[in-house]
Structures are given as C-alpha cells and as structure tokens.
N, C-alpha and C positions, 0 to 999 in steps of 0.2 A: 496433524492427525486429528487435532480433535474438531476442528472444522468442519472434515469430513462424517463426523460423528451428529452433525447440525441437521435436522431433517430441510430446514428450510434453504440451507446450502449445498452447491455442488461445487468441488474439486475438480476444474476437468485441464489441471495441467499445475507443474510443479518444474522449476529449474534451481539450477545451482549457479548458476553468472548471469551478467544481467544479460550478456547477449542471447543466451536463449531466454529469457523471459519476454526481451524481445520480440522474440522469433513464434512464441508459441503466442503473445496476443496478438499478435497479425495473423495468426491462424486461427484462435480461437475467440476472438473479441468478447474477451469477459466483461461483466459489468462492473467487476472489482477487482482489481488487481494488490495483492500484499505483497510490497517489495521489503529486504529490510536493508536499512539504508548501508550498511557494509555489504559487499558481494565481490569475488572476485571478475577482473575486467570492468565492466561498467555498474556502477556503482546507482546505489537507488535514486539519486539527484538524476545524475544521466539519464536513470531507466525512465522515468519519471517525467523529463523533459521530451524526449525522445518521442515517448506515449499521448503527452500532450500533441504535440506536432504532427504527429500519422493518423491521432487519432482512432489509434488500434483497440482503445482500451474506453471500457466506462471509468469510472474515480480510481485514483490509486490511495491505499493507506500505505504509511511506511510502519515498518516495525524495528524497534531499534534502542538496543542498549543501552548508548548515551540520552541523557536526559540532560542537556544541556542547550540553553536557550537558541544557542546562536548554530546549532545543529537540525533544530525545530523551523525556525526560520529558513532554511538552505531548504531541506524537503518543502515546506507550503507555500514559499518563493517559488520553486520549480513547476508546484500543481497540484499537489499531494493535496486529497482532500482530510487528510487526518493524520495526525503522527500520534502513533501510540509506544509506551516504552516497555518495552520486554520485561521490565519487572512490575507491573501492571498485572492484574486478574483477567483471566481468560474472557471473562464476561466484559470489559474493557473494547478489548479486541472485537469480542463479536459484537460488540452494541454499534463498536463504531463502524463493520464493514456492512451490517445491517442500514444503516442509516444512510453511507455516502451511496448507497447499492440505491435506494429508493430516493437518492436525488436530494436528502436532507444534511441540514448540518449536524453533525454528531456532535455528543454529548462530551467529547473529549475535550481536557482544557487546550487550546490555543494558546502559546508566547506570547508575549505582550509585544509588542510592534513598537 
C-alpha cells in the first residue's frame, strides 16, 4: 500500500504465489518486480530465476524477513538485484526499487561473498 502512495511509482499488478507473479510479469513487464522470498508454490528464488530466463521482468528486489547471510546470497545468486529485510524502514524499500528501477546499484548493504 504505501508504494502505491509514491507519486513517482505505479502498482500495476499485485499476486499472492509466485505462479501468478509469474503470470502477471509476462503480462505486464514491469521494471521492478518485489518478490518476498517466502510465497506460497514458487518461492521468491524460483520467481526470480524464472524472471531472469523469460526475461518478463526489469530487476527484481526480494523482501523478506530472514536476515540471514546465507538467505541473501540464494536471492542475489538467483538475480535479485537487492534484498531488502522486512524489518528495515519503508524508505529502505523505496530507495532500493528506485535505484534497481533506473538501472543502478542500490544503496542496500549486499552479504559478503
């Protein structure tokens, strides 16, 4: 909701499993897709891999609760251009779909490799 609330962002598609998240960027090829890495069926890694390979989608950020190294790594391993953690400031979130949205690297910390 408060995305939608962004004048500089538009919402144009919202799912609950990964399969339709799927389904709606091969319909609607957004520049930025937020997966959060739990979903029922395909899971944000999948989405995310998936996305890569159709090339349905501009950057994905994941969003996601665990904040644990080797969970960070699985999403930016996959393509994810940012993983952000749910207990993180809204402004977080936006800075970082702002940025993979304009092709840059976001400001979000990266796992150590």
């Amino acid at each position: 909701m408060c995305l939608a609330l962004e004048p500089d962002l538009t919402v144009i598609g919202e799912a609950g499993d990964g399969e339709t998240a799927l389904r709606l960027a091969a319909e609607e090829h957004p520049d930025v897709v937020v997966l959060d890495l739990e979903m029922p069926g395909l899971d944000g890694v999948a989405v995310t891999k998936a996305l890569n390979i159709t090339q349905a989608s501009g950057a994905v950020v994941i969003l996601s609760i665990h904040n644990d190294p080797g969970s960070k790594r699985r999403a930016l391993a996959a393509g994810a251009a940012a993983f952000v953690e749910k207990t993180t400031d809204v402004a977080s979130l936006l800075d970082a779909i702002r940025h993979v949205g304009a092709g840059e690297q976001p400001r979000v910390k990266r796992p150590s490799e």
